[in-house]
C-alpha atoms as an extended CHARMM CRD file, in Angstrom:
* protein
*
       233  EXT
         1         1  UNK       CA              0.0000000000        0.0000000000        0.0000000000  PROA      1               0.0000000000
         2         2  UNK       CA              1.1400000000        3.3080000000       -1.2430000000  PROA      2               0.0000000000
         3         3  UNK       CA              0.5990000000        6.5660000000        1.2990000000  PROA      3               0.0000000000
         4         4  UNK       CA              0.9760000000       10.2690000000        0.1230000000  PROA      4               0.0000000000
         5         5  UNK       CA              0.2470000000       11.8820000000        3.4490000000  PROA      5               0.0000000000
         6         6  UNK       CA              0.0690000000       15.4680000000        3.4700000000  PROA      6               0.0000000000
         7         7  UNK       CA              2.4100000000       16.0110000000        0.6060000000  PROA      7               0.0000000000
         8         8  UNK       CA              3.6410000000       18.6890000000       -0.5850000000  PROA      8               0.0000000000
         9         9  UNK       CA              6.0510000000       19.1250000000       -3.6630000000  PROA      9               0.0000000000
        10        10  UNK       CA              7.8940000000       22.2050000000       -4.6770000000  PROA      10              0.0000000000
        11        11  UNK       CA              9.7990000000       23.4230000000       -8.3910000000  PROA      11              0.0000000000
        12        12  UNK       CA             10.8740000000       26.7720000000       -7.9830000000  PROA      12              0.0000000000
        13        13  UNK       CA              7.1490000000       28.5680000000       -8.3780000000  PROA      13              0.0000000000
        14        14  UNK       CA              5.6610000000       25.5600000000       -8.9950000000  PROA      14              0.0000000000
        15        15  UNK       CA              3.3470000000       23.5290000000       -6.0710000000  PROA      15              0.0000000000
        16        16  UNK       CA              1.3890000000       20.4930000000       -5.9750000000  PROA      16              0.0000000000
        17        17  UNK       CA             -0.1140000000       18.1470000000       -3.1370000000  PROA      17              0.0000000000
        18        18  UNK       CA             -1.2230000000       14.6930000000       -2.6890000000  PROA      18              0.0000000000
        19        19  UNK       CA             -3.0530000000       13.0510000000       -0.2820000000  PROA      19              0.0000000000
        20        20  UNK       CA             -4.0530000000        9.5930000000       -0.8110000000  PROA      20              0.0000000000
        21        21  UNK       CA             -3.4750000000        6.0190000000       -0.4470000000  PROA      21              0.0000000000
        22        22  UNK       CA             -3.2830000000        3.6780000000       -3.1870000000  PROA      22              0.0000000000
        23        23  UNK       CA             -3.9630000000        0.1160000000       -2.6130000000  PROA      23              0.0000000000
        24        24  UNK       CA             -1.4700000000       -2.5700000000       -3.3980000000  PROA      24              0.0000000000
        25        25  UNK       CA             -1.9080000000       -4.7520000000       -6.4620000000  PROA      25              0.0000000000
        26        26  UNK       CA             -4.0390000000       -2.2100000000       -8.4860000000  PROA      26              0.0000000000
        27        27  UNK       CA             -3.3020000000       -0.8650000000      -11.4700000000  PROA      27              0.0000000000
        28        28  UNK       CA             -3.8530000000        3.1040000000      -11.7420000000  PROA      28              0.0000000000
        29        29  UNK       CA             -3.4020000000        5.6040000000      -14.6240000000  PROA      29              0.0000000000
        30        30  UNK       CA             -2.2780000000        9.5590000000      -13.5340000000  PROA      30              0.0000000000
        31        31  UNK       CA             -3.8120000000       11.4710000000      -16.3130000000  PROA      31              0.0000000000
        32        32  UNK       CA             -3.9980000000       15.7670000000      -16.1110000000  PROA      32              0.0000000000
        33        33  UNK       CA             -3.2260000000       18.5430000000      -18.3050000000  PROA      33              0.0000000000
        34        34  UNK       CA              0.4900000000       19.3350000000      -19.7550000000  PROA      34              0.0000000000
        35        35  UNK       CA              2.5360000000       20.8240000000      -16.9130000000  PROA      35              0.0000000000
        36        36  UNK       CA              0.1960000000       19.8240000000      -14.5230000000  PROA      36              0.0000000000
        37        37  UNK       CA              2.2930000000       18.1620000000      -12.3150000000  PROA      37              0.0000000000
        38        38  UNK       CA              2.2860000000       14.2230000000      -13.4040000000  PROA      38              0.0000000000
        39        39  UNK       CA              5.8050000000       13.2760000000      -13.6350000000  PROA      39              0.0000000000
        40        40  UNK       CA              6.5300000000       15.2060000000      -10.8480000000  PROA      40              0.0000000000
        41        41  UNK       CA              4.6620000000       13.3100000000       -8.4220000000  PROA      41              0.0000000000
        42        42  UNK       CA              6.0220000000       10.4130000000       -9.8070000000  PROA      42              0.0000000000
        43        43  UNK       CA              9.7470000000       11.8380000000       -9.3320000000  PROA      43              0.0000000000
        44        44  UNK       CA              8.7530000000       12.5080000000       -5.5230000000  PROA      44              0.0000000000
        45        45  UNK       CA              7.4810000000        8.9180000000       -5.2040000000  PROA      45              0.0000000000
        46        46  UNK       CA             10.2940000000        6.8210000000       -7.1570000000  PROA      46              0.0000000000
        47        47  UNK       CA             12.5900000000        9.5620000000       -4.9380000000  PROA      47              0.0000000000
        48        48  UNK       CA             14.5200000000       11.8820000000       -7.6350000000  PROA      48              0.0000000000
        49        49  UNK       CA             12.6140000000       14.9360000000       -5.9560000000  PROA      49              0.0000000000
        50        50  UNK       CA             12.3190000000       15.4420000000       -2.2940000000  PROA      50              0.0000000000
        51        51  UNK       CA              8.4170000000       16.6510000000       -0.6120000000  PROA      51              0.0000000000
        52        52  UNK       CA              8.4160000000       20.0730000000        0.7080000000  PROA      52              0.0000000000
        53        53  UNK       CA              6.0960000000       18.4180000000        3.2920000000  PROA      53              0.0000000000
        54        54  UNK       CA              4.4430000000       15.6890000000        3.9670000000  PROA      54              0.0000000000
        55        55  UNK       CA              5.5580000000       11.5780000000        4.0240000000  PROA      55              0.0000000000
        56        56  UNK       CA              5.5270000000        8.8630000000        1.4590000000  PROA      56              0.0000000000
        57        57  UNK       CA              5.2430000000        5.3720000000        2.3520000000  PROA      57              0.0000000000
        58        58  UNK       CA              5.3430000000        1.9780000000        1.2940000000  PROA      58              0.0000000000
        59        59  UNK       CA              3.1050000000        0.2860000000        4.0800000000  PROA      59              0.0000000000
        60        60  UNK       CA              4.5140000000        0.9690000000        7.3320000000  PROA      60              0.0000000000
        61        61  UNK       CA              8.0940000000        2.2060000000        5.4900000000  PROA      61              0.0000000000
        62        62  UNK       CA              8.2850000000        5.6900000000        5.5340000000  PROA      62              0.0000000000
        63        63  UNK       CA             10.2670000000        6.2590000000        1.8840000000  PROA      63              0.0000000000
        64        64  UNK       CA             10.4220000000        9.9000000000        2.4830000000  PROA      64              0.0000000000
        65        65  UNK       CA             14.1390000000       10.1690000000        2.7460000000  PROA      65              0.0000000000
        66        66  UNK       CA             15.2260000000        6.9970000000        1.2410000000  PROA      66              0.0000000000
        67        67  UNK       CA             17.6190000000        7.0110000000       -1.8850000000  PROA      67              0.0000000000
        68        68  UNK       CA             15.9920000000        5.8900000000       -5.1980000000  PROA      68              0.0000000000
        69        69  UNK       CA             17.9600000000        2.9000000000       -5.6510000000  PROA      69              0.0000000000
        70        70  UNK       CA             16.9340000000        1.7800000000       -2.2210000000  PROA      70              0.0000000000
        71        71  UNK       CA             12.9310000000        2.0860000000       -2.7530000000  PROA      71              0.0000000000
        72        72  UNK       CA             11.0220000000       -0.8190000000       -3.7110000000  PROA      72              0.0000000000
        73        73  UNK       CA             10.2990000000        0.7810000000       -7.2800000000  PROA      73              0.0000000000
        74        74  UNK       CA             11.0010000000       -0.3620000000      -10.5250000000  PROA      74              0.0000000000
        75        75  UNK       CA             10.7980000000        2.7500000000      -13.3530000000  PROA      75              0.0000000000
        76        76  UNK       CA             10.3580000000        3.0950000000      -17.2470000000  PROA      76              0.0000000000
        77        77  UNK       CA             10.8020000000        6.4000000000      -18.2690000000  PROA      77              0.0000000000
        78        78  UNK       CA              9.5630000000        7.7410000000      -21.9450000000  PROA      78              0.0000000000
        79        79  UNK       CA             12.9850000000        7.4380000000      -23.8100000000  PROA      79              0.0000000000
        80        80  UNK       CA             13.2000000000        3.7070000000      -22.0340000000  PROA      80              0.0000000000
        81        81  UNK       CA             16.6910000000        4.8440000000      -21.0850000000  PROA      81              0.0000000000
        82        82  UNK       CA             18.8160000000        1.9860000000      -22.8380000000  PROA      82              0.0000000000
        83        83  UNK       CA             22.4890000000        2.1270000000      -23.5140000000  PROA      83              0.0000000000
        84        84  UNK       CA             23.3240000000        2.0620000000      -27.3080000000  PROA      84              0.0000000000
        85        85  UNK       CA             26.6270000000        0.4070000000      -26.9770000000  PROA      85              0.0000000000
        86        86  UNK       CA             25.3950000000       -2.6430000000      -24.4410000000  PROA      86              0.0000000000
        87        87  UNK       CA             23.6080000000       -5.5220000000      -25.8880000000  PROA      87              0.0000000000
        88        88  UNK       CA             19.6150000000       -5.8230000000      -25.2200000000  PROA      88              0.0000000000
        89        89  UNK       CA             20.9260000000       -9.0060000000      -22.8100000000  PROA      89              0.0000000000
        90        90  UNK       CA             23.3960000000       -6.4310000000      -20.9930000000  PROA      90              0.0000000000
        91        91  UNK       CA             20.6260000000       -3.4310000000      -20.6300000000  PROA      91              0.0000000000
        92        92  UNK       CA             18.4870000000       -5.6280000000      -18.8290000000  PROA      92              0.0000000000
        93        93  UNK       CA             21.3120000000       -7.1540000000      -16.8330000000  PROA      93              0.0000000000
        94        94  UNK       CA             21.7450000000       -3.2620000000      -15.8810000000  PROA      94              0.0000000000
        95        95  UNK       CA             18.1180000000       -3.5640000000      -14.0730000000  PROA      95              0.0000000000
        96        96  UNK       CA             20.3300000000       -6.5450000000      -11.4320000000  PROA      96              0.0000000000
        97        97  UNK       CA             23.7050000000       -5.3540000000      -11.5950000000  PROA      97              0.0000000000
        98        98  UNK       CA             25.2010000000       -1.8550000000      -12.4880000000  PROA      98              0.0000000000
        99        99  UNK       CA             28.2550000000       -3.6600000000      -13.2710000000  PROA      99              0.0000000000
       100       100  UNK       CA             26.9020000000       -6.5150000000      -15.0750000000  PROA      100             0.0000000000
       101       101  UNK       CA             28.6270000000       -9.3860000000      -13.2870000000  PROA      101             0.0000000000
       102       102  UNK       CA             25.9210000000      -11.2360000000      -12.8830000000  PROA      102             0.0000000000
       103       103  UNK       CA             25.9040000000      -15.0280000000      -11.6810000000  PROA      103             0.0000000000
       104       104  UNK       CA             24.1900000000      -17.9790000000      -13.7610000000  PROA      104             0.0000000000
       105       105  UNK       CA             21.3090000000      -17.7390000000      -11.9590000000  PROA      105             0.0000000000
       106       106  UNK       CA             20.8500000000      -13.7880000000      -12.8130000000  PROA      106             0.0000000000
       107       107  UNK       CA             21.9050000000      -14.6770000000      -16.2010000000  PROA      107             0.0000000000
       108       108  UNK       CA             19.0510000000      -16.9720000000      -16.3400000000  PROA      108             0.0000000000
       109       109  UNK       CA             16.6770000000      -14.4450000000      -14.8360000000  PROA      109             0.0000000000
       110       110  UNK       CA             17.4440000000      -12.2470000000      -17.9190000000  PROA      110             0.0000000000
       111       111  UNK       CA             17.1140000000      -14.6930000000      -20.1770000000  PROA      111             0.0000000000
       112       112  UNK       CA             13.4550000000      -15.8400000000      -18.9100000000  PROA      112             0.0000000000
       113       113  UNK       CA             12.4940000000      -12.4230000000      -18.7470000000  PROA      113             0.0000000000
       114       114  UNK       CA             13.8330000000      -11.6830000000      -22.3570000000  PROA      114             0.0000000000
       115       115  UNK       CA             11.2860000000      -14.6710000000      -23.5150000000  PROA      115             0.0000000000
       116       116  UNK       CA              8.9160000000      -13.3770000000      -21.3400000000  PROA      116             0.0000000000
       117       117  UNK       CA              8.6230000000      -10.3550000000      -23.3500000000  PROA      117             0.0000000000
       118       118  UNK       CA              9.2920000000      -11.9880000000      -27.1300000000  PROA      118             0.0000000000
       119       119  UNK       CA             12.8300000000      -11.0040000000      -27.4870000000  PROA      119             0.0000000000
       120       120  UNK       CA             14.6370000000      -14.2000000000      -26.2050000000  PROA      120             0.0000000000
       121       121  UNK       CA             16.0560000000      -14.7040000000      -29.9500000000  PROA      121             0.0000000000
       122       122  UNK       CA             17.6310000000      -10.9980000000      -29.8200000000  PROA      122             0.0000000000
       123       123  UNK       CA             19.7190000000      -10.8960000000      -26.7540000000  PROA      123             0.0000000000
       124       124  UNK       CA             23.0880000000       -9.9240000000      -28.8620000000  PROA      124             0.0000000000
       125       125  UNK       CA             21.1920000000       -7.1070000000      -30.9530000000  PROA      125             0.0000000000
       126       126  UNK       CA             22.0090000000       -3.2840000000      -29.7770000000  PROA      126             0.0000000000
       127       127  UNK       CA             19.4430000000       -0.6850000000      -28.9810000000  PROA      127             0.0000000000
       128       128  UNK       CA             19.5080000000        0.3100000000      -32.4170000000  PROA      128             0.0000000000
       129       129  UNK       CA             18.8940000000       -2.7770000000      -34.6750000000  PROA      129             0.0000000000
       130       130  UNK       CA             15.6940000000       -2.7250000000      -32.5270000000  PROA      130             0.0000000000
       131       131  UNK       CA             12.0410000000       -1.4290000000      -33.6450000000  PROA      131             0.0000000000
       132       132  UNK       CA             10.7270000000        1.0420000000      -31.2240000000  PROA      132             0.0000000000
       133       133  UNK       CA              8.4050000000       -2.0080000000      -29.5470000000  PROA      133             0.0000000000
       134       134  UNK       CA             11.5650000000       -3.7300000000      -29.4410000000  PROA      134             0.0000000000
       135       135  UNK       CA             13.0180000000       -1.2440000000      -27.1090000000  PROA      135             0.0000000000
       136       136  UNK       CA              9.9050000000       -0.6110000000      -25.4280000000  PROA      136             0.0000000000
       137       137  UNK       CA             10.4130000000       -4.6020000000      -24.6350000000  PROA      137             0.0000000000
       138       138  UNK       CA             13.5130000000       -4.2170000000      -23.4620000000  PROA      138             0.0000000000
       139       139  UNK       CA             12.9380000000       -1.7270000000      -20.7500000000  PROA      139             0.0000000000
       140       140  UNK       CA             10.1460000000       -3.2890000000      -20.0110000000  PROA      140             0.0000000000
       141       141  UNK       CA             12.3300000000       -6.6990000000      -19.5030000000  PROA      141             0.0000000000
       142       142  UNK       CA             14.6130000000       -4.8100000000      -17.0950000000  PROA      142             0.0000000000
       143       143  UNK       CA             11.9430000000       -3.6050000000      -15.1100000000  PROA      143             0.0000000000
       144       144  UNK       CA             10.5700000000       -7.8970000000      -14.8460000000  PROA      144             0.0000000000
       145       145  UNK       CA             13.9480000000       -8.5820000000      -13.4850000000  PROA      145             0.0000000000
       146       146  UNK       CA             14.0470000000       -6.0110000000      -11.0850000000  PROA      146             0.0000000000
       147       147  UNK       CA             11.0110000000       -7.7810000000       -9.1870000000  PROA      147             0.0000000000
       148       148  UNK       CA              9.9230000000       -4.7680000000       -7.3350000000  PROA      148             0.0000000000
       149       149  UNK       CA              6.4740000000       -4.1490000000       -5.8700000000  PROA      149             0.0000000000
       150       150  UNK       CA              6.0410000000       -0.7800000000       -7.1190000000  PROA      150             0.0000000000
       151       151  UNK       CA              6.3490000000       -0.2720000000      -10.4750000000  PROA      151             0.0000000000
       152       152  UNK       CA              6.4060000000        3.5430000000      -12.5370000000  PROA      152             0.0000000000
       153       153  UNK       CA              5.6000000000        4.1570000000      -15.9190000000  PROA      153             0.0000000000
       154       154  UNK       CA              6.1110000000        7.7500000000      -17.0210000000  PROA      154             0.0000000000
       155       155  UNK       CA              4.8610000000        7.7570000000      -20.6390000000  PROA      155             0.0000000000
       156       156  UNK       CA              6.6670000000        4.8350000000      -21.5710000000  PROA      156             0.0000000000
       157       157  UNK       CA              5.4440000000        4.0480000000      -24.9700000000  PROA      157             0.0000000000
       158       158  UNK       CA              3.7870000000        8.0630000000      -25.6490000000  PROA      158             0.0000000000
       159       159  UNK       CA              6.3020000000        7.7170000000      -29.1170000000  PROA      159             0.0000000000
       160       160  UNK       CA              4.5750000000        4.6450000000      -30.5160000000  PROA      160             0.0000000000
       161       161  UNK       CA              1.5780000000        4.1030000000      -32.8490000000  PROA      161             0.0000000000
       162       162  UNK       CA             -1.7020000000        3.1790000000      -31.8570000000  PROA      162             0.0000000000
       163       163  UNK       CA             -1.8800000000       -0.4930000000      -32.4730000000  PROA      163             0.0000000000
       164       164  UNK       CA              1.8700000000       -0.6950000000      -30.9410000000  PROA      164             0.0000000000
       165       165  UNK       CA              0.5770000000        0.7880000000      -27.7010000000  PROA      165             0.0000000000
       166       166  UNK       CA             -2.2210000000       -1.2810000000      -27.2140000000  PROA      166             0.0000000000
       167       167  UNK       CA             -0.2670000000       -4.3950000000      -27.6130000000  PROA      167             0.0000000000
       168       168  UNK       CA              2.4770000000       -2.3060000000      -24.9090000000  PROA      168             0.0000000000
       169       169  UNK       CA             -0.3110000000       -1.7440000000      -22.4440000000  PROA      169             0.0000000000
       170       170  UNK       CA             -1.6350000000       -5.3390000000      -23.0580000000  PROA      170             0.0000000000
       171       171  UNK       CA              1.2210000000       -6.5390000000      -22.2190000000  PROA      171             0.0000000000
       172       172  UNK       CA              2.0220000000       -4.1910000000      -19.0670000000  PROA      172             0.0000000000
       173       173  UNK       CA             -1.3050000000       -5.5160000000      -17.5440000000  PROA      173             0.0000000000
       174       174  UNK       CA             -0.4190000000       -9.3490000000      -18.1240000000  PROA      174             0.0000000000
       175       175  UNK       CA              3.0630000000       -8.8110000000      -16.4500000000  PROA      175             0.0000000000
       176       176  UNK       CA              1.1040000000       -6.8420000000      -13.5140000000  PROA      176             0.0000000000
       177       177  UNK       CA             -1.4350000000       -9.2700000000      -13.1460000000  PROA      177             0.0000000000
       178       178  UNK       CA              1.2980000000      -12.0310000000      -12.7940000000  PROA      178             0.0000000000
       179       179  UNK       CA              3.5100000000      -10.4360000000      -10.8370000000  PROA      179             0.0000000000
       180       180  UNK       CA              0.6670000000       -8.6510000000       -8.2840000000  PROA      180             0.0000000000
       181       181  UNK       CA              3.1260000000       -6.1900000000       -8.5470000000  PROA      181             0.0000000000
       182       182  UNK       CA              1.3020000000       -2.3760000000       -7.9000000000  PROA      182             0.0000000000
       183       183  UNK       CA              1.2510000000        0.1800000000      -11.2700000000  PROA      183             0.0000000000
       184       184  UNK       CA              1.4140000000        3.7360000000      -11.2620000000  PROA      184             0.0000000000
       185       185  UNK       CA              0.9930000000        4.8780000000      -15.1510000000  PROA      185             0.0000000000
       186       186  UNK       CA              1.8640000000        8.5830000000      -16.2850000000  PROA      186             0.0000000000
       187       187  UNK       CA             -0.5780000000        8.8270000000      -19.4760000000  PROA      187             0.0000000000
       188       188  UNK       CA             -1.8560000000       12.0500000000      -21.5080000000  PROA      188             0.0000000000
       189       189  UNK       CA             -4.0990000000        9.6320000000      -23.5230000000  PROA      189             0.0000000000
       190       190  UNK       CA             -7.3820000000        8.7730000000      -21.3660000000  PROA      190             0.0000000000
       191       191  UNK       CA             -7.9940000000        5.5310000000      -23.7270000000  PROA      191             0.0000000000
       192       192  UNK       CA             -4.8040000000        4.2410000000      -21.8060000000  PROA      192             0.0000000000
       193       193  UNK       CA             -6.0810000000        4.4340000000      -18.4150000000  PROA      193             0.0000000000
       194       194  UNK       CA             -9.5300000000        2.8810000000      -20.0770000000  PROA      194             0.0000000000
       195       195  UNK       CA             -7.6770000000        0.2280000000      -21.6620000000  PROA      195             0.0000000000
       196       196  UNK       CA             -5.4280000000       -1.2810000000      -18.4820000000  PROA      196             0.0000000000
       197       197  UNK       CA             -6.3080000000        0.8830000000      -15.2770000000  PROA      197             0.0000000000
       198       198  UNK       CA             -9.2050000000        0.5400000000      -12.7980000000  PROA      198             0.0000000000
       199       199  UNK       CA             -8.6840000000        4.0880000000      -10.8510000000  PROA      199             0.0000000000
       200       200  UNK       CA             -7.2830000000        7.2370000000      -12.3760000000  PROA      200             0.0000000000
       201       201  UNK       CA             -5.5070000000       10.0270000000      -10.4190000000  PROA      201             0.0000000000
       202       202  UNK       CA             -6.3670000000       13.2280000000      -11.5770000000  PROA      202             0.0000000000
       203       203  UNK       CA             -3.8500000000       15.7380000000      -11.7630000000  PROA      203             0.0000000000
       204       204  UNK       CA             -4.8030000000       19.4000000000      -12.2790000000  PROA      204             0.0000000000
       205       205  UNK       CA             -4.8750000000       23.1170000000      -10.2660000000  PROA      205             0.0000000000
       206       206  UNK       CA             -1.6360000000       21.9280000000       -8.5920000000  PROA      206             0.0000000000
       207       207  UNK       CA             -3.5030000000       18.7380000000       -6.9490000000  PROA      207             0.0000000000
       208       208  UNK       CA             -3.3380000000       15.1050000000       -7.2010000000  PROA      208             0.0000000000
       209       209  UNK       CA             -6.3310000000       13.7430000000       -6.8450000000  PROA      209             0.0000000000
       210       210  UNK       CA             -7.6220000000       10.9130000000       -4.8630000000  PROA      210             0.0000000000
       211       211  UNK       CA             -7.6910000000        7.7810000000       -7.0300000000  PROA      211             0.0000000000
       212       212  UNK       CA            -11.4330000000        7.6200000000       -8.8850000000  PROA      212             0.0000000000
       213       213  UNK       CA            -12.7710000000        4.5090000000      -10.6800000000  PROA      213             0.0000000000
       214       214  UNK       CA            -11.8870000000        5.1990000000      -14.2480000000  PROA      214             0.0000000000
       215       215  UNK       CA            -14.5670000000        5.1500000000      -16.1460000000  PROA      215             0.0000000000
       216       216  UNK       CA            -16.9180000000        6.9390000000      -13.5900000000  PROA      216             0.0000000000
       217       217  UNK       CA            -14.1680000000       10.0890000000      -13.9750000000  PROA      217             0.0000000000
       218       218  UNK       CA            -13.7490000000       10.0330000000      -17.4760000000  PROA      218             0.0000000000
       219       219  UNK       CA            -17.6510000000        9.6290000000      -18.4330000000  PROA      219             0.0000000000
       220       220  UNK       CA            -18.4310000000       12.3020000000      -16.0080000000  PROA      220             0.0000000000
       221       221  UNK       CA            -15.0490000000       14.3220000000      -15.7240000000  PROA      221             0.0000000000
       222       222  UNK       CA            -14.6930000000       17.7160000000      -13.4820000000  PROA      222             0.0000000000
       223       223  UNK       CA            -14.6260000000       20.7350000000      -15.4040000000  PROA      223             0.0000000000
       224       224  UNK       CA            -10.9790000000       20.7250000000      -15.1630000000  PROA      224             0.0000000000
       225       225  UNK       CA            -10.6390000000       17.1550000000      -16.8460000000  PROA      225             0.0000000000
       226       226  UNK       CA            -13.1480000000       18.6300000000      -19.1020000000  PROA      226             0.0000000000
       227       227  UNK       CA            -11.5460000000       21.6080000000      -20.5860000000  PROA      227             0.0000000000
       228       228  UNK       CA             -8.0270000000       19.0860000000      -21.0830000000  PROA      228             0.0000000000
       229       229  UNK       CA            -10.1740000000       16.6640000000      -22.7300000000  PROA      229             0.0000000000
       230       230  UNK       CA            -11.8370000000       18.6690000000      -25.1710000000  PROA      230             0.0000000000
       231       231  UNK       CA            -15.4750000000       18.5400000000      -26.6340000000  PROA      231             0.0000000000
       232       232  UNK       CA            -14.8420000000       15.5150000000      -28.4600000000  PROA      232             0.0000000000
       233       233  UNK       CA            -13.7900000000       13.6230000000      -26.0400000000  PROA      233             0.0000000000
């Protein structure tokens, strides 16, 4: 179980605060305007920005002042982060062992998660004889082998098409669902938090809101969801 108590978050004139629990093993989307506020929360959660106010925990683990590397969060940024001169085997060793001398049995824990995601014939390729859902994969993979609890998805696959997404997000919500593992998804497309996400936090007027069921907010959304949204919506 995830706790935002009291928080407050502060970028030079910029302030937003939180103050809600998420339950563990759900999935939930974070949708709100542009600039908004949406991968800053998730900065303060995964660690990379510290609260003004306010406490984060992880059930009774207050996570507050805790390095990043020491949280129980895995993370898949936008640009996936992979190294063009490692192999895709090596980049999701990375998500084990920053120095990548890992053991046979972490070897093997790549591997598995490599075929766990399709690319199990393409461990020798580089970043850049992949497709874009090939790279998507392989952060994804590195993320699997991390086996955290909490996992953060800040846009992850915003720079694919359509039908590449939805097989992304289809795939994100089998590995959740296996794993129990809880989701946090950064998304500026509301179809995404319809397609794998049963609560939506809505970010917007420099708050996070409580988590809502999804489709209840986005078939009756708040005038500020609204005006983001659009008419056609």
């Amino acid at each position: 179980m995830l706790t935002l108590d009291a928080l407050t978050l502060t970028q030079d004139s910029f302030h937003l605060t939180a103050d809600f629990t998420i339950k563990s093993g759900t999935r939930t989307a974070v949708i709100g305007p542009s600039g908004a506020g949406k991968s800053t929360l998730l900065a303060a959660i995964s660690g990379f920005l510290s609260p003004t106010r306010g406490s984060i925990r992880w059930y009774d683990t207050d996570l507050t002042r805790t390095a990043p590397g020491e949280r129980p969060i895995a993370m898949l940024f936008q640009d996936n982060n992979l190294f063009p001169h490692l192999t895709v085997a090596q980049n999701v060793g990375l998500g084990l062992r920053p120095n990548l001398r890992l053991n046979s049995e972490e070897q093997s824990t790549v591997t598995a998660a490599l075929a766990r995601v399709g690319l199990d014939s393409m461990q020798s390729r580089k970043p850049a004889q992949l497709s874009g859902g090939q790279q998507s994969r392989v952060a994804l993979a590195r993320v699997l082998v991390q086996s955290r609890p909490l996992i953060l998805l800040d846009e992850p696959f915003a720079a694919l098409g359509p039908a590449l997404k939805s097989e992304m997000l289809d795939l994100v919500s089998e590995l959740q669902t296996e794993t129990s593992a809880t989701l946090l998804m950064v998304s500026h497309d509301p179809s995404d938090a319809r397609r794998i996400a049963g609560q939506t936090v809505l970010v917007a007027d420099r708050v996070a809101h409580a988590p809502q069921e999804t489709s209840a907010l986005l078939d009756d959304p708040p005038a500020a969801l609204k005006s983001y949204l659009g008419e056609s919506f």
